[in-house]
C-alpha positions in Angstrom: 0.0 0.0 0.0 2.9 2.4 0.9 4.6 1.3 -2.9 1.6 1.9 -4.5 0.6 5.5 -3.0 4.8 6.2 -3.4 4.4 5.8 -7.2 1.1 7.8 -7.4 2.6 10.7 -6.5 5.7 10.1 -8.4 3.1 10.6 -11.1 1.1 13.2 -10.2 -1.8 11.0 -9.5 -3.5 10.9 -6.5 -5.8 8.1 -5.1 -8.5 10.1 -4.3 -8.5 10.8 -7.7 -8.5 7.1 -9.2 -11.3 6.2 -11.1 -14.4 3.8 -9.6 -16.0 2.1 -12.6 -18.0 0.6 -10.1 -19.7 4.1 -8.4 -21.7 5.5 -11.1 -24.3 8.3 -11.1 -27.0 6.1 -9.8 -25.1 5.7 -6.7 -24.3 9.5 -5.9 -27.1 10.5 -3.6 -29.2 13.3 -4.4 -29.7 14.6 -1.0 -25.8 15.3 -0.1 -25.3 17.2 -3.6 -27.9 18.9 -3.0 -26.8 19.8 0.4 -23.2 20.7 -0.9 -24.5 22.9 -3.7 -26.9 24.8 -0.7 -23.4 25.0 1.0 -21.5 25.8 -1.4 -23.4 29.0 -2.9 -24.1 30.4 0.4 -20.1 30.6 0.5 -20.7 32.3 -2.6 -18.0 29.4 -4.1 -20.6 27.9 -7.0 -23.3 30.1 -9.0 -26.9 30.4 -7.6 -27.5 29.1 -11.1 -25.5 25.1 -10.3 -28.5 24.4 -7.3 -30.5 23.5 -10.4 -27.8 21.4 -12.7 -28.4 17.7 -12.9 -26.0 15.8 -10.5 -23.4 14.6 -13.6 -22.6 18.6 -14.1 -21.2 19.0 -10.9 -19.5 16.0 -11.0 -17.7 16.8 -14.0 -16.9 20.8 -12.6 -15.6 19.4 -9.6 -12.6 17.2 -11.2 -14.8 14.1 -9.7 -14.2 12.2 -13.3 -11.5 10.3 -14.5 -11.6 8.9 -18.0 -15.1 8.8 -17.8 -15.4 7.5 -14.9 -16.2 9.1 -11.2 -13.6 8.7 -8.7 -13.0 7.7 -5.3 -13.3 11.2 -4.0 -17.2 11.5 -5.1 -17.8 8.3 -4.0 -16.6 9.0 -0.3 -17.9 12.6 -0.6 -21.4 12.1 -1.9 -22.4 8.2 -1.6 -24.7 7.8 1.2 -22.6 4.5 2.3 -19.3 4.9 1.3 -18.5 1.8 2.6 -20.2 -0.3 0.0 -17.1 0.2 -2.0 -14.1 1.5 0.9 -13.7 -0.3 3.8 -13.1 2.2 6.9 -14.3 5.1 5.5 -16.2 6.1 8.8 -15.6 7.4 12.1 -15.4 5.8 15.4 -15.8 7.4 18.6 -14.9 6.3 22.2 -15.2 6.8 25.7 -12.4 6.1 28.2 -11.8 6.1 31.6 -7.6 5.0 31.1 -5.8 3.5 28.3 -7.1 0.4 28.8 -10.4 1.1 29.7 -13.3 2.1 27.0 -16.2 2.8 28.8 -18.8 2.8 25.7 -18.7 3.7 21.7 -20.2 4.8 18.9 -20.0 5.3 15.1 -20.7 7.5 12.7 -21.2 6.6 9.4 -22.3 8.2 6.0 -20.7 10.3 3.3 -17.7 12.8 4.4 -19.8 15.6 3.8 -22.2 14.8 6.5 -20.0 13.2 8.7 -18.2 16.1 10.5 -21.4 17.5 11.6 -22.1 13.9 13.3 -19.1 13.5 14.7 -19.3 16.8 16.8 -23.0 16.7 17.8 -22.2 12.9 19.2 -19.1 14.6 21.0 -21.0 17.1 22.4 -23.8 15.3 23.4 -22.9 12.2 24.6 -18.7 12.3 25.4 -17.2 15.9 26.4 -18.8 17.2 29.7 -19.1 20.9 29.5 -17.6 23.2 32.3 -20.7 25.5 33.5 -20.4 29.1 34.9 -22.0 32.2 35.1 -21.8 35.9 33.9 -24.3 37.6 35.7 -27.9 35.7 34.9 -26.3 34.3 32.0 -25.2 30.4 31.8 -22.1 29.8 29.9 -20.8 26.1 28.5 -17.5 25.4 27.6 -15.7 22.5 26.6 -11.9 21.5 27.6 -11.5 21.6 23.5 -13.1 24.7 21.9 -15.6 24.1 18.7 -13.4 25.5 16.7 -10.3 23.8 17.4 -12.0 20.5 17.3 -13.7 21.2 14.1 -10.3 21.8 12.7 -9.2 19.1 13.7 -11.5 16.6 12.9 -11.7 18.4 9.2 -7.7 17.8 8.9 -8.3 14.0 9.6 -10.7 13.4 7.5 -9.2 15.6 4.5 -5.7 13.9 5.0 -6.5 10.6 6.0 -4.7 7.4 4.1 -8.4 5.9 3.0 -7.0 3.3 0.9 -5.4 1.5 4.1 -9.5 0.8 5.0 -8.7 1.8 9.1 -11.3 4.0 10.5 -11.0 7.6 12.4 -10.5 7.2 15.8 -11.6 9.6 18.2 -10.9 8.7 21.8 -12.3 10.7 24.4 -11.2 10.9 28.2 -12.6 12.8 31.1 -10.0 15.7 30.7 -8.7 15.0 26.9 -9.3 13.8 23.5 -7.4 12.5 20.9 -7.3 12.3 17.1 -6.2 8.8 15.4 -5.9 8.8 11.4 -3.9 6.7 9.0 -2.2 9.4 6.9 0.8 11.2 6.2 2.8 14.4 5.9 3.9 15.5 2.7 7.4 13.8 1.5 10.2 15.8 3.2 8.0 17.8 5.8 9.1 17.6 9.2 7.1 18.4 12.8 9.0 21.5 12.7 7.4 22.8 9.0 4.2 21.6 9.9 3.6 23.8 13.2 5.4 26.9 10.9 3.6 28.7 8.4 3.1 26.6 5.3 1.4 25.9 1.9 -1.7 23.5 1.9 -1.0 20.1 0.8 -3.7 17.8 1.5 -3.3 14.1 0.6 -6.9 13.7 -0.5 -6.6 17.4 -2.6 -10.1 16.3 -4.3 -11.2 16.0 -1.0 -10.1 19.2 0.1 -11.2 21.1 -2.8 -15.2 20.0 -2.4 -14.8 20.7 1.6 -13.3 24.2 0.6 -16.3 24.7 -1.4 -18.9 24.0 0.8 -17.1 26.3 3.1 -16.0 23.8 5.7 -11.8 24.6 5.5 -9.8 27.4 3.8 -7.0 26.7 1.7 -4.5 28.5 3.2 -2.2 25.7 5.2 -3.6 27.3 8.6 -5.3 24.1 10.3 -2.5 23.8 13.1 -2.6 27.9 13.8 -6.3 28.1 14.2 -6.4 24.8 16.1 -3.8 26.5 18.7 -6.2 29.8 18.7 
């Protein structure tokens, strides 16, 4: 798996971009582009006009076709199950009390699009207990991580995770802490060090990124580390 994502990008070719014979229009569901487009013009990123285009349009303006064909990145980004056809393309979530002790779990399944959204409602709900205080009659909540740093982070998983290997997200949560778990990668020759500087945004699923930026959910800027430490 490493040899074969090594000589994509000695290409130029990444796997998010491969094509899926096997996910065709049929399977893109109409509910999620319909969602994205919503998304996406309210950004002011697409035309007020695309909300009414027939679902192969966008697919084609969003460089989701390969030779004819759609490619992984629409499958994962608007197939209601992704994982008819990838293996691990969902999120799990978990409670612990130590290392070695998970309390209870959950999972969150469904196209990428949708699945952020999930992913912090469930968090919120059911796993991160919200420190409560006042400012005069007012009742404030605030979690150990912030919205917006979770957000971030959570987007930066899914947007550079390694899908091909099949492993889940893991989210693991603990009374004080949480922690991010994804199978990807830095970009070849970036160190710790470049990646908490200013930098350029290199994503490994850049297909990925591209719809995400659209519907408003990340910039493109390289700033996911500097607004996570805001």
């Amino acid at each position: 798996m490493e040899l074969e994502s090594f000589l994509l990008r000695k290409q130029g070719a990444t796997w998010d971009n491969l094509p899926l014979p096997a996910f065709t229009l049929k399977d893109v569901d109409d509910d999620v582009i319909n969602r994205f487009k919503k998304w996406a013009a309210k950004k002011g990123r697409i035309e007020e006009s695309a909300l009414d285009e027939p679902k192969e349009v966008p697919m084609k303006k969003l460089h989701l076709m390969n030779n004819g064909y759609l490619t992984n990145a629409a499958m994962l980004l608007f197939a209601n199950d992704p994982e008819t056809w990838q293996l691990g393309a969902f999120t799990k979530i978990g409670y612990f009390e130590s290392d070695s002790e998970l309390r209870y779990q959950d999972e969150i399944h469904g196209s990428l699009l949708d699945q952020i959204d999930r992913i912090i409602e469930t968090v919120h709900l059911k796993y991160m207990k919200a420190k409560i205080t006042y400012e005069g009659m007012q009742r404030i909540e605030r979690y150990f991580v912030p919205d917006a740093a979770l957000r971030e982070a959570l987007l930066n998983s899914l947007c550079h995770k390694d899908y091909a290997r099949g492993i889940p997200i893991q989210v693991s949560v603990y009374d004080d802490r949480l922690y991010i778990a994804n199978c990807g990668r830095l970009p070849e020759s970036w160190s710790i060090k470049k990646l908490m500087e200013k930098h350029s945004s290199e994503p490994f699923n850049p297909n990925i990124a591209h719809v995400y930026y659209l519907a408003g959910f990340i910039e493109s800027w390289g700033r996911g580390i500097e607004k996570m430490e805001l």
